[in-house]
N, C-alpha and C positions, 0 to 999 in steps of 0.2 A: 455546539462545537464551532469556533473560530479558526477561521483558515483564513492567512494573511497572503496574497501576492504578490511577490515583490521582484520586479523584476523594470523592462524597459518599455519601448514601444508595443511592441507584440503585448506582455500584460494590460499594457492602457488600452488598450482596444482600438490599435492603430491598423487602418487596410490601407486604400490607394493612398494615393499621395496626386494633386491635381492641377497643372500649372493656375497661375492666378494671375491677375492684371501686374503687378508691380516686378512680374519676373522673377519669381521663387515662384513655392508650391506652398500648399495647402494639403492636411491629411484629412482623410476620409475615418472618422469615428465611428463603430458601428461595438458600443460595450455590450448589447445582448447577444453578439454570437462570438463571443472573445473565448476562451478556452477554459479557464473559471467559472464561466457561468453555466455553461454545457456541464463542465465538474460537477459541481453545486446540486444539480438535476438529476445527475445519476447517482449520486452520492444520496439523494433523497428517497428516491426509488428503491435503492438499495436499501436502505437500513431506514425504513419510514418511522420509526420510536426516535430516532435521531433530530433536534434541531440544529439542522446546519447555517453556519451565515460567512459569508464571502468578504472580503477585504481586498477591492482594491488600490494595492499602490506599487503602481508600475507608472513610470514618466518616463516619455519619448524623449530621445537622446542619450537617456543613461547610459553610464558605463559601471565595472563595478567599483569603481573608483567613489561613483557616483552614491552608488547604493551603502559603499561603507560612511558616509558620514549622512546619509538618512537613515541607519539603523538602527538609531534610538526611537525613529519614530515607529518604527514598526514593535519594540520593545514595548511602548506605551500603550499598543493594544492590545498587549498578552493575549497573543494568538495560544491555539491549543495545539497548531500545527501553520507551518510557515514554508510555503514553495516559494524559494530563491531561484531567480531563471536570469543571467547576466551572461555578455557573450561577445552579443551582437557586434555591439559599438566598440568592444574592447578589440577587437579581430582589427582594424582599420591601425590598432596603434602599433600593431606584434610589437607586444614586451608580454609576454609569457610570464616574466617575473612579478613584475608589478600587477598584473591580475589574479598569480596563487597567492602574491601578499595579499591583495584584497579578500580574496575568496574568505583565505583562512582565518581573515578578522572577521569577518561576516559570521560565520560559521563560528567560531570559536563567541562573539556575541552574543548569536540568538542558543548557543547550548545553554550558554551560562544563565541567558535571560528567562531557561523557563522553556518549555513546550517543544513539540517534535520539529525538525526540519528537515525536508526535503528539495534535493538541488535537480531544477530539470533545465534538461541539458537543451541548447537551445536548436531550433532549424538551421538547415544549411540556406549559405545563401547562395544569389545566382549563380550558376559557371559561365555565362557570358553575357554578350549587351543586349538584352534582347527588342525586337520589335517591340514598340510601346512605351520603351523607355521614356521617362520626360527628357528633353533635351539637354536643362538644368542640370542633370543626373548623369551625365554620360560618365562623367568623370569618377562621381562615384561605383556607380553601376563598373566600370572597367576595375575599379579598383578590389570593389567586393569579389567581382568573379576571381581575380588573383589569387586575395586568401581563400577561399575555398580552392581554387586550383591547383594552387601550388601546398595544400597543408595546412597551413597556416589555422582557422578553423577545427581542422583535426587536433592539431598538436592542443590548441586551448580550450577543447573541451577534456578531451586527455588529462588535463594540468587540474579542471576543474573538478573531474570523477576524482583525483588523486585527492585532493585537498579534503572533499567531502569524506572519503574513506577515512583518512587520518583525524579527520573529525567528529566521526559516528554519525554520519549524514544522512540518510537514505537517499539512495539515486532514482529517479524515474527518467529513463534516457531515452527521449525524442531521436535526439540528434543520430541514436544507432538506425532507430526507425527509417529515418528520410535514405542513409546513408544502404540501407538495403533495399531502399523503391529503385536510386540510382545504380546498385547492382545490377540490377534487374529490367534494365534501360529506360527506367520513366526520367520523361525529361522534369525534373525537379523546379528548373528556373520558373515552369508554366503552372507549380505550387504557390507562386506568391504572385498578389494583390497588387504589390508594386510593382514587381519584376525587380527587387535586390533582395528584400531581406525578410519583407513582413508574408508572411503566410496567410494566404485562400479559408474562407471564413470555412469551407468543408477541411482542410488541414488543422485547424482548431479541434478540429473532433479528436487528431489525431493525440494533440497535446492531452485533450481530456481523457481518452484510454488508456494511454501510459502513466497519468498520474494516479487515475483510477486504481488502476492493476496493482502499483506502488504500493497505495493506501491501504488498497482490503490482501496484498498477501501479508504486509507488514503487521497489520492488524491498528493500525495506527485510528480508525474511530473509535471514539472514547462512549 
């Protein structure tokens, strides 16, 4: 069974981020505790008659602006089942609009193209600037904590379960997860790697039970 991922930073198997000589940064790659692969293992376990194999294509920066004009490439590997995870990057533009359009070509794409899809909703980011920040980052880091603060985040995953339903998507929804740790007063921001957006290689696990749980109530291994 082919299972394709497609999504941004967080799928490529992005954690820190680390200043460098020339004044930018540098990301810390670390693909064997990324959240697909953790999948891949329990998926294995689970249903050991099953040959599973993992596809990733997730690139750092994406938006789903991004991901809809690399959907053919995901098409060409006739996946059997396809987790879409787009979010991050889009939050920084609020236009709400232009990412149900994306969504719903995406989606509307990979039905037509063949094989199951599932949309996982992506991690909150920071709520504020936190210690550790790179200093490069301020700006962004201030700006990430906004959309999560002010909704922004909320409302485009919102947008995103919507599109997927209208689609016949399956939903595997992270995003509720994080959203009841912070109920529940865990400070969230101290869940990611960078300190804005990319998720703690133990939060990965997180992704991987909720798609988990997805797959085997949906029934979706083949």
């Amino acid at each position: 069974m082919k299972i394709v991922f497609f999504g941004d930073s967080v799928t490529e198997g992005v954690f820190e981020l680390m200043n460098n000589p020339q004044g930018g940064f540098d990301s810390v790659f670390d693909k064997d505790r990324v959240y697909h692969k953790i999948l891949i293992e329990k998926l294995k376990n689970a249903y050991s008659g099953v040959a599973f194999e993992g596809v990733n294509m997730g690139v750092a920066g994406n938006s789903s602006k991004d991901g809809l004009e690399r959907v053919d490439e995901v098409l060409k590997q006739k996946p059997d089942l396809t987790v879409v995870c787009f979010g991050l990057n889009d939050a920084y533009m609020r236009d709400e609009k232009s990412y149900g359009d994306n969504m719903n070509a995406i989606f509307k794409a990979k039905k037509s193209g063949g094989g199951e899809c599932v949309f996982l909703t992506p991690n909150m980011m920071n709520t504020y600037v936190a210690e550790g920040t790179l200093p490069v980052l301020y700006k962004t880091a201030a700006d990430c904590a906004a959309c999560q603060n002010e909704g922004v985040m909320d409302k485009l995953v919102s947008v995103g379960k919507a599109c997927a339903k209208t689609s016949g998507v399956y939903i595997a929804d992270a995003y509720a997860e994080w959203k009841k740790l912070a109920y529940y007063g865990v400070d969230t921001t101290k869940l990611l790697a960078n300190k804005i957006n990319h998720p703690t290689r133990e939060m990965h696990r997180l992704f991987a039970d909720v798609l988990f749980c997805a797959i085997r109530d949906n029934n979706l291994v083949l």
